[in-house]
C-alpha positions as CSV (number, residue, x, y, z in Angstrom):
1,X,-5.9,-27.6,-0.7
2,X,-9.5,-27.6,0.7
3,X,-11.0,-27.5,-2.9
4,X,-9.8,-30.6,-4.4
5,X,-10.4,-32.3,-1.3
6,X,-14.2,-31.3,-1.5
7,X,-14.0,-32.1,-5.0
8,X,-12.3,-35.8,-4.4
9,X,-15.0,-36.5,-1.9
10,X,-18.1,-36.2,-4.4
11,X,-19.3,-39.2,-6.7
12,X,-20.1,-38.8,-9.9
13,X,-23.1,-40.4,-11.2
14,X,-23.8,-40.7,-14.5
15,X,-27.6,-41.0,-16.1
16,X,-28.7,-40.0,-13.3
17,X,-31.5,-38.9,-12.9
18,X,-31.9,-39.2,-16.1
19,X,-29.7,-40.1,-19.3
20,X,-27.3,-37.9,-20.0
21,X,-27.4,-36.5,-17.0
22,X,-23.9,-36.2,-14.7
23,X,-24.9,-36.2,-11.2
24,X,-23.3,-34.4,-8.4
25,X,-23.8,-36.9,-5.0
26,X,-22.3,-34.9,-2.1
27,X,-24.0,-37.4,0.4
28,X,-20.3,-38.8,-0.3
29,X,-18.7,-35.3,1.0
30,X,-21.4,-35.4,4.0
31,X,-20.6,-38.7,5.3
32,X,-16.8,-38.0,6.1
33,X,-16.8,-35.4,9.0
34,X,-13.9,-33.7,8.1
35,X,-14.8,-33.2,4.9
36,X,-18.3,-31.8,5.7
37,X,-16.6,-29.9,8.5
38,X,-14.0,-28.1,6.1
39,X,-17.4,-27.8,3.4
40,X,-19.1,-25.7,6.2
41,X,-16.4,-24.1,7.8
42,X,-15.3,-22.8,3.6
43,X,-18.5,-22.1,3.1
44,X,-19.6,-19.6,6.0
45,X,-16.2,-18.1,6.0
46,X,-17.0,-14.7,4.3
47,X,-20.0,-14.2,6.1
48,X,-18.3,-14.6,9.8
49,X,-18.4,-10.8,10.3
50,X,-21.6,-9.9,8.3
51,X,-24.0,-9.8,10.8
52,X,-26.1,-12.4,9.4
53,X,-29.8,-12.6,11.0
54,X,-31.0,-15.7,8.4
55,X,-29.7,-18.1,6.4
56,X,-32.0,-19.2,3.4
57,X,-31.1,-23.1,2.5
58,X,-33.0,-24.3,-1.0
59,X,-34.6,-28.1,-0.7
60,X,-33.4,-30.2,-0.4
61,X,-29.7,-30.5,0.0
62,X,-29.2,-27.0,0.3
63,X,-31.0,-27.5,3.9
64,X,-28.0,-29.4,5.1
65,X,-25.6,-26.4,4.8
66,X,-27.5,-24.0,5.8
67,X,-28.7,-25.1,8.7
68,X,-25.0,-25.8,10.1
69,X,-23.8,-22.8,8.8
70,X,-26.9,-21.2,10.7
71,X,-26.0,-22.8,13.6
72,X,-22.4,-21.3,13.4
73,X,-23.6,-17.9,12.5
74,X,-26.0,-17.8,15.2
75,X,-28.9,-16.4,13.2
76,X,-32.1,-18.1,11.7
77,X,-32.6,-21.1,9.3
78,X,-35.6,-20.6,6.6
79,X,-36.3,-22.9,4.3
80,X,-37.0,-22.3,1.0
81,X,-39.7,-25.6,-0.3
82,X,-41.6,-26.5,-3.3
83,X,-45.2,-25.4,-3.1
84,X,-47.4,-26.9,-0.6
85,X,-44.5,-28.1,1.6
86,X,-45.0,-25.1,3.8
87,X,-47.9,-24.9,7.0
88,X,-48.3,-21.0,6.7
89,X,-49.1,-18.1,4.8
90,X,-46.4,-18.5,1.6
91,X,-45.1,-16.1,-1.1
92,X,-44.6,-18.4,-4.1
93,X,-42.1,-17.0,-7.2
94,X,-42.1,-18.9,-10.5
95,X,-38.7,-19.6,-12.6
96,X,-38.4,-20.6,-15.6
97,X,-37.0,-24.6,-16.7
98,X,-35.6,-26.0,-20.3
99,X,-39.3,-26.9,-20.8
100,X,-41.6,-25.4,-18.4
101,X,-41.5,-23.8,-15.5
102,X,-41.2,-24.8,-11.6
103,X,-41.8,-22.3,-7.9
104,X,-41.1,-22.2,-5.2
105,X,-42.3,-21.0,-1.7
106,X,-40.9,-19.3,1.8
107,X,-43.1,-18.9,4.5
108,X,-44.3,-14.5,4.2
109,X,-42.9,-14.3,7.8
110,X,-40.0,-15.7,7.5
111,X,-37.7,-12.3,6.8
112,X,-38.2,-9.0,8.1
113,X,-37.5,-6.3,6.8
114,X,-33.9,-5.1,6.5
115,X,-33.1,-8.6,7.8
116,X,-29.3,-9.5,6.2
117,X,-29.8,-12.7,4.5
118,X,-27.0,-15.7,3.2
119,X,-28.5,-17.5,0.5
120,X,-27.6,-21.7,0.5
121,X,-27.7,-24.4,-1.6
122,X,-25.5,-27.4,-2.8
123,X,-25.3,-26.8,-6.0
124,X,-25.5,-23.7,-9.1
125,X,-26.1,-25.1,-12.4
126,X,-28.9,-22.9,-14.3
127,X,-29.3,-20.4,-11.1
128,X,-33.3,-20.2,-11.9
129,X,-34.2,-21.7,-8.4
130,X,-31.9,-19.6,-6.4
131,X,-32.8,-16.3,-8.3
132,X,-36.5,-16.7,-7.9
133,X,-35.5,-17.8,-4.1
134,X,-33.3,-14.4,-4.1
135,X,-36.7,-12.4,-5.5
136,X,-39.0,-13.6,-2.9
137,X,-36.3,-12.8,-0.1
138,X,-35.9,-9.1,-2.0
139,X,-39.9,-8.9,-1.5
140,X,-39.8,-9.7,1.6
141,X,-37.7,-6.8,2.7
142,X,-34.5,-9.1,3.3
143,X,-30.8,-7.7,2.5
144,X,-29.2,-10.6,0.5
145,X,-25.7,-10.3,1.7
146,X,-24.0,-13.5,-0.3
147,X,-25.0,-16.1,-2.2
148,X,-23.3,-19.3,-1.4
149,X,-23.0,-23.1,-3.2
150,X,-20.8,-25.4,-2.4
151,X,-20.7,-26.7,-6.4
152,X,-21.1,-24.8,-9.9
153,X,-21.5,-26.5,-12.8
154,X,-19.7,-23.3,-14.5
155,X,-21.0,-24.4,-18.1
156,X,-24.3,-23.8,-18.0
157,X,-23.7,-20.2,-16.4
158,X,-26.3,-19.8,-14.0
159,X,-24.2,-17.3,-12.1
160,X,-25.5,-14.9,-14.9
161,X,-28.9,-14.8,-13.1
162,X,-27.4,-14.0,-9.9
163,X,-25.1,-11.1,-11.0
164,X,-26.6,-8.5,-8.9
165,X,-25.5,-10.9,-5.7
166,X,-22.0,-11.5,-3.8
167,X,-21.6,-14.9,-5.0
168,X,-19.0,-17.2,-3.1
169,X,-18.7,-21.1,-4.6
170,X,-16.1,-23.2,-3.5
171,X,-16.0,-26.4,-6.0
172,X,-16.2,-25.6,-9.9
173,X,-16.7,-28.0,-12.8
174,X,-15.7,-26.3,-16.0
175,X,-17.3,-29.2,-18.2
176,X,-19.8,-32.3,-17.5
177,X,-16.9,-34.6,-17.1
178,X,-16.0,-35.7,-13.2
179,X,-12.5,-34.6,-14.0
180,X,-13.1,-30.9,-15.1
């Protein structure tokens, strides 16, 4: 199965980056071309016959999948970058972290209005980045038509901040062990 293969092709790291911490490396997934091919190809499969016009990746993995899966689409690649990482005019959404907060920026002419939008990004663990990446899209004018991850780490439910979206993930970890 496609799944497991994805999911036997990424190293865990533990403490990292921080104690405690189990980390997700997919650079392990992305050095095998079949295995980033099948990642891709599972990934962008909903949205074949969407008529997608933009695909929104999330820095800094996320820009890896979306911009293949924007390539295959045929449609635009925006990036989605911490503040000040932009040239332009930005729009700039703040989300809310354990302790703090964090933002994030898109460039304001990056979506039109009515645009049909795939949201991208490695990996969904609280969802905070992706929603306030989903809010500026929404202000923008853009119609979010899926919201895709190759990973969720289901146990800290960030999929509950992106309810409102089609969410499509194709690699699940039910617990903070590599195994689950």
């Amino acid at each position: 199965m496609v799944t497991e293969r994805l999911k036997q092709s990424i190293r865990h790291v533990q403490d990292f980056p921080k104690t405690g911490i189990g980390f997700k490396d997919i650079t392990t997934l992305l050095k095998n071309p079949d295995r980033f091919r099948e990642a891709v190809d599972a990934l962008l499969e909903p949205y074949e016959n969407s008529n997608v016009d933009k695909v929104v990746g999330i820095e800094a993995r996320g820009f890896l999948l979306a911009s293949a899966i924007a390539y295959h689409l045929h449609a635009g690649l925006v990036p989605v970058r911490k503040p000040g990482k932009l040239p332009a005019a930005t729009l700039e959404e703040s989300y809310s972290l354990e302790y703090g907060t964090d933002q994030v920026a898109i460039h304001r002419d990056a979506i039109s209005e009515g645009d049909n939008v795939l949201m991208v990004d490695d990996l969904l663990a609280t969802g905070g980045t992706m929603a306030a990446a989903c809010r500026m899209v929404k202000k923008l004018g853009g119609n979010i038509v899926g919201v895709a991850f190759l990973i969720e780490l289901d146990f800290l439910n960030g999929q509950e901040k992106l309810r409102e979206f089609p969410l499509h993930v194709l690699i699940h970890y039910r617990s903070e062990t590599p195994e689950a």
